[in-house]
MIBA-517160 format. One line per field, with one value per residue (C-alpha): residue number from 1; x negated, y, z; residue in three letters. Coordinates in nm, 3 decimals. Example, Ala and Ser with C-alpha at 12.3 -4.5 7.8 and 13.67 -1.06 7.14 Angstrom:
gulo	(1 2)
east	(-1.230 -1.367)
north	(-0.450 -0.106)
up	(0.780 0.714)
drenmi	(ala ser)
END
This chain:
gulo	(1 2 3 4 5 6 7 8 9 10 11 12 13 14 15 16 17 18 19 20 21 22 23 24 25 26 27 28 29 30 31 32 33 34 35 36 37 38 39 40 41 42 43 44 45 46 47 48 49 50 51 52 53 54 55 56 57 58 59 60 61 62 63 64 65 66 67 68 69 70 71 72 73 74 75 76 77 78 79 80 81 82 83 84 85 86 87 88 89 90 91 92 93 94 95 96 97 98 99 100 101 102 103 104 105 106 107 108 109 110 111 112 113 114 115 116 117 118 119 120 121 122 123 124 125 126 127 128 129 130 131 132 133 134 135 136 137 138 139 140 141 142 143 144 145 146 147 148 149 150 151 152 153 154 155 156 157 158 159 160 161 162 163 164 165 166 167 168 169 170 171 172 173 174 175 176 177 178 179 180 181 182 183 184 185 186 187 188 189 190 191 192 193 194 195 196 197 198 199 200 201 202 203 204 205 206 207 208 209 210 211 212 213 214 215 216 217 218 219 220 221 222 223 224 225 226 227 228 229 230 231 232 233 234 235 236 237 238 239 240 241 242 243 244 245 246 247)
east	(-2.646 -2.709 -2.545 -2.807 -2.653 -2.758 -2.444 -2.192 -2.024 -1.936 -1.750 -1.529 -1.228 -1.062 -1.233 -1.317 -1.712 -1.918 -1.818 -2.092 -2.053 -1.771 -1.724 -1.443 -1.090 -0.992 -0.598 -0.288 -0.244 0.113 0.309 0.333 0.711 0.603 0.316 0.465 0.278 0.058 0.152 -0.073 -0.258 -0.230 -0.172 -0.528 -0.621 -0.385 -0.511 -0.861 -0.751 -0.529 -0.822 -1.060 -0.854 -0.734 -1.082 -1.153 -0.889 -1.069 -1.380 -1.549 -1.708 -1.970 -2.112 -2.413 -2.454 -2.787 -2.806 -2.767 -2.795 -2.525 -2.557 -2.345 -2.498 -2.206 -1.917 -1.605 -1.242 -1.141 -0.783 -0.660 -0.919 -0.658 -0.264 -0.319 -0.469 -0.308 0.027 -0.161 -0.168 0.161 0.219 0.047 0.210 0.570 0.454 0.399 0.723 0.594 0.726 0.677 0.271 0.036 -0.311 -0.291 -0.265 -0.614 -0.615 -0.413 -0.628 -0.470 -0.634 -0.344 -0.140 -0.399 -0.387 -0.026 0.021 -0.224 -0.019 0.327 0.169 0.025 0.387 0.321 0.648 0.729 0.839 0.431 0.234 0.451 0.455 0.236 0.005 -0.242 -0.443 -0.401 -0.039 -0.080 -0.445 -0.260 0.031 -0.214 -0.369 -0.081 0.090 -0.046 -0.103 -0.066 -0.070 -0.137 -0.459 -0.638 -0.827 -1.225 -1.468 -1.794 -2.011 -1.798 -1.688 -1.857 -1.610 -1.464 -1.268 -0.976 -1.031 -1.014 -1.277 -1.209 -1.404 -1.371 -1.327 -1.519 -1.514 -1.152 -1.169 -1.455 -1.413 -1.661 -1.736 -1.803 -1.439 -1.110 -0.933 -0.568 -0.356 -0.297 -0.688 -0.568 -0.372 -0.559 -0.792 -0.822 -0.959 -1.037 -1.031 -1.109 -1.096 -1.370 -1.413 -1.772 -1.963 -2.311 -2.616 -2.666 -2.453 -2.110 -1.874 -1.563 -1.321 -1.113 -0.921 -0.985 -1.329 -1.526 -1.191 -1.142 -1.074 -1.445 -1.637 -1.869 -2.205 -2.284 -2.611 -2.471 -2.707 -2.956 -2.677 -2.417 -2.197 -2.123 -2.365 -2.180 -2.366 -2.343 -2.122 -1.926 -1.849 -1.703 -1.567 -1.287 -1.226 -0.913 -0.943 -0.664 -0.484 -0.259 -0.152)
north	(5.639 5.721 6.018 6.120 6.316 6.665 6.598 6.460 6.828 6.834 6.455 6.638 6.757 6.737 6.691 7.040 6.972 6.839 6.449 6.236 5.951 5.724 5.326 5.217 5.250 4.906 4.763 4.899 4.767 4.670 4.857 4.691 4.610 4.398 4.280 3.903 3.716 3.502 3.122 2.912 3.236 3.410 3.725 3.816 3.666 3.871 4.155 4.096 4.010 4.350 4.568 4.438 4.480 4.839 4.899 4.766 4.958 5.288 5.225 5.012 5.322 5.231 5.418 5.345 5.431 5.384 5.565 6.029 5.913 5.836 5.802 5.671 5.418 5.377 5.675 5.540 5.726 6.001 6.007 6.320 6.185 6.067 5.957 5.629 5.698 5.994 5.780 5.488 5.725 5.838 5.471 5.443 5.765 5.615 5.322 5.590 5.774 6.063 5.988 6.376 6.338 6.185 6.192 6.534 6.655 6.611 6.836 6.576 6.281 5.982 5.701 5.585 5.552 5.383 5.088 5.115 5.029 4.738 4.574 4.609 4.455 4.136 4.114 4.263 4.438 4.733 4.560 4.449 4.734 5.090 5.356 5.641 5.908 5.918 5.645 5.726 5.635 5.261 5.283 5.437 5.135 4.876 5.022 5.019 4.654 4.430 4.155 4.056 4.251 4.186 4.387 4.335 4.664 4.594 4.843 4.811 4.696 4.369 4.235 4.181 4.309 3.973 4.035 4.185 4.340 4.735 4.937 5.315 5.601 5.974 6.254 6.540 6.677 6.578 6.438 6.283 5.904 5.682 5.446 5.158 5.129 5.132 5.467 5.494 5.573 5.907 5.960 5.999 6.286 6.544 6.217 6.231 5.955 5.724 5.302 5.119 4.736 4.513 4.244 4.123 4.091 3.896 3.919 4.249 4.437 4.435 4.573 4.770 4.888 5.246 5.477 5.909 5.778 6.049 6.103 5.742 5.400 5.307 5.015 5.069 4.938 4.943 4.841 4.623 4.607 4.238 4.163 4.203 4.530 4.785 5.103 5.476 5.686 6.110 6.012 5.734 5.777 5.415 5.345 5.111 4.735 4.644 4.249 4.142 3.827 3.810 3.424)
up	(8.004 8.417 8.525 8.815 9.151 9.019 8.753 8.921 8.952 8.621 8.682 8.973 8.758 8.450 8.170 8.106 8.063 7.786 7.742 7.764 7.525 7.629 7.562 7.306 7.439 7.592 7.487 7.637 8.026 8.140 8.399 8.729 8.670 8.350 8.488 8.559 8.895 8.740 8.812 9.054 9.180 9.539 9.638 9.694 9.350 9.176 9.336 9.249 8.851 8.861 8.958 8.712 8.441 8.512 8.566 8.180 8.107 8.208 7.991 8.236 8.494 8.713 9.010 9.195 9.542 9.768 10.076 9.969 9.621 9.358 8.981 8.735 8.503 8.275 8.218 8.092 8.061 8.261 8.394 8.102 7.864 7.649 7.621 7.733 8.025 8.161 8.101 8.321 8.613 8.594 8.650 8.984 9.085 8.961 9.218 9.498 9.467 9.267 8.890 8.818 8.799 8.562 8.451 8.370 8.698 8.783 9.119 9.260 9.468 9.345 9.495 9.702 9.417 9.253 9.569 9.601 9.211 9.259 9.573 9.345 9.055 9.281 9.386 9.790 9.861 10.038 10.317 10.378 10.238 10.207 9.899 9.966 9.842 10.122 10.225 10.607 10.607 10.547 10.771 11.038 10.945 11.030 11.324 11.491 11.368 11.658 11.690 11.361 11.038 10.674 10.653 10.980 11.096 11.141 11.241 10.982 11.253 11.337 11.012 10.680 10.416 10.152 9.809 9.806 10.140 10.148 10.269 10.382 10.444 10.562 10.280 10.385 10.711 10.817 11.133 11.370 11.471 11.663 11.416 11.705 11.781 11.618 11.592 11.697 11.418 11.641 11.559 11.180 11.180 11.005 10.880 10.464 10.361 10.046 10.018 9.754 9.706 9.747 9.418 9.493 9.738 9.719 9.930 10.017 9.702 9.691 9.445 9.477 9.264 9.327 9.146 9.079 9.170 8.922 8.754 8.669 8.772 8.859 9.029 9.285 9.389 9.768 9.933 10.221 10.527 10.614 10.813 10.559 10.675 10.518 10.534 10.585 10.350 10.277 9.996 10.148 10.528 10.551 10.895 10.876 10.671 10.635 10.603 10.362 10.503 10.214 10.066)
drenmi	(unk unk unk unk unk unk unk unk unk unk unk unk unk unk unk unk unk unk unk unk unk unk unk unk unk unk unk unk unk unk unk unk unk unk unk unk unk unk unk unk unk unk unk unk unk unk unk unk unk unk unk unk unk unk unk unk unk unk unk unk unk unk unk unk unk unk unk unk unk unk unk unk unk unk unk unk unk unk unk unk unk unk unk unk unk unk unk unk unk unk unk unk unk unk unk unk unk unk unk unk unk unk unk unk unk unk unk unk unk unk unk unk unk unk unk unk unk unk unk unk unk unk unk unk unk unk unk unk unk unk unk unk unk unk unk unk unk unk unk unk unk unk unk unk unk unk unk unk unk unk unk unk unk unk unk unk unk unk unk unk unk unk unk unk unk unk unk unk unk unk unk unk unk unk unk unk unk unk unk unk unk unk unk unk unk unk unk unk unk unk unk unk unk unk unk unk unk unk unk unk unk unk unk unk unk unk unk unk unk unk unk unk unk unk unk unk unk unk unk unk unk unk unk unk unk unk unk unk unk unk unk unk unk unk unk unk unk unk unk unk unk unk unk unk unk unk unk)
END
């Protein structure tokens, strides 16, 4: 089923509008404190294996994204769809520092939590990538960790985004950045803003994975440009890669 642009309003909160038909519920995930590192693999690997599977988790959601366009070719489970899931979320918030939310509280943006709980469950500690619920904290983190931080800050223009990277953009109308040069984190202020992790990335498509993307965990399809960087688009203002240098 392919959710065009015209519906994607009634994908923006809870579930309070007609379902379309959803995918089979996938098996019960494990918390990031039970999820064990998995022997032999890196950090970055484990990243990439953790995001895939919460994304199976949530029913699989894809959303397509060329230039002012976005549809959804495949709707899987929204974040208060069910038990399960709603629990899931309270997870990721747990791994942020907010153990009073869950997937229930569906005004609350929680795509931070969402890349937080991924880092804990690869086994990154604190100590390299912090607890938050905003995205800008850890952007504004790296920006400012010269000469040498975990996530190296890229501008889209000078770096062609890898798995297991994070990609950011702007949420609405936030703040104003040249997207030619690297903000200071002092340029993030007032900045909302969204990343998601990169899984593929082939030719000119890549794939990333994000969470309360369309009230779910959802991968993403991106045109990339001939040269092979990322493309800012009406829906997705990216301006900043974060290139993860992880072992």
């Amino acid at each position: 089923m392919i959710v065009p642009v015209s519906s994607c309003l009634m994908l923006a909160g809870c579930g309070t509008a007609v379902v379309p038909a959803k995918s089979a519920a996938t098996p019960q995930a494990q918390s990031a404190a039970e999820a064990p590192a998995a022997l032999g693999l890196s950090a970055r690997a484990r990243l990439l294996q953790h995001a895939v599977n919460e994304w199976r988790f949530f029913g699989r959601q894809t959303v397509v994204i060329r230039a002012d366009r976005e549809s959804i070719p495949h709707v899987g489970i929204w974040e208060d769809e069910d038990e399960a899931r709603s629990e899931r979320i309270h997870q990721y918030w747990q791994a942020a520092g907010e153990p009073g939310l869950s997937g229930s509280d569906c005004d609350q943006a929680w795509s931070a939590a969402f890349i937080v709980w991924l880092m804990r469950a690869a086994g990154v500690p604190e100590s390299v990538f912090p607890s938050t619920i905003s995205h800008r904290d850890y952007v504004a983190r790296f920006l400012g960790e010269a000469p040498d931080p975990p996530f190296l800050p890229h501008t889209i223009g000078a770096y062609r985004p890898q798995p297991a990277d994070l990609i950011c953009a702007i949420r609405g109308n936030s703040v104003s950045l040249d997207g030619d040069e690297l903000p200071r984190p002092a340029d993030l202020a007032n900045a909302k803003l969204h990343c998601d992790i990169v899984v593929e990335s082939r030719g000119r498509s890549l794939q990333a994975i994000g969470g309360n993307v369309r009230n779910s965990v959802s991968r993403t399809d991106l045109a990339l440009s001939p040269q092979g960087h990322l493309q800012p688009t009406p829906r997705r203002p990216w301006f900043l890669i974060l290139e993860n240098r992880l072992k």
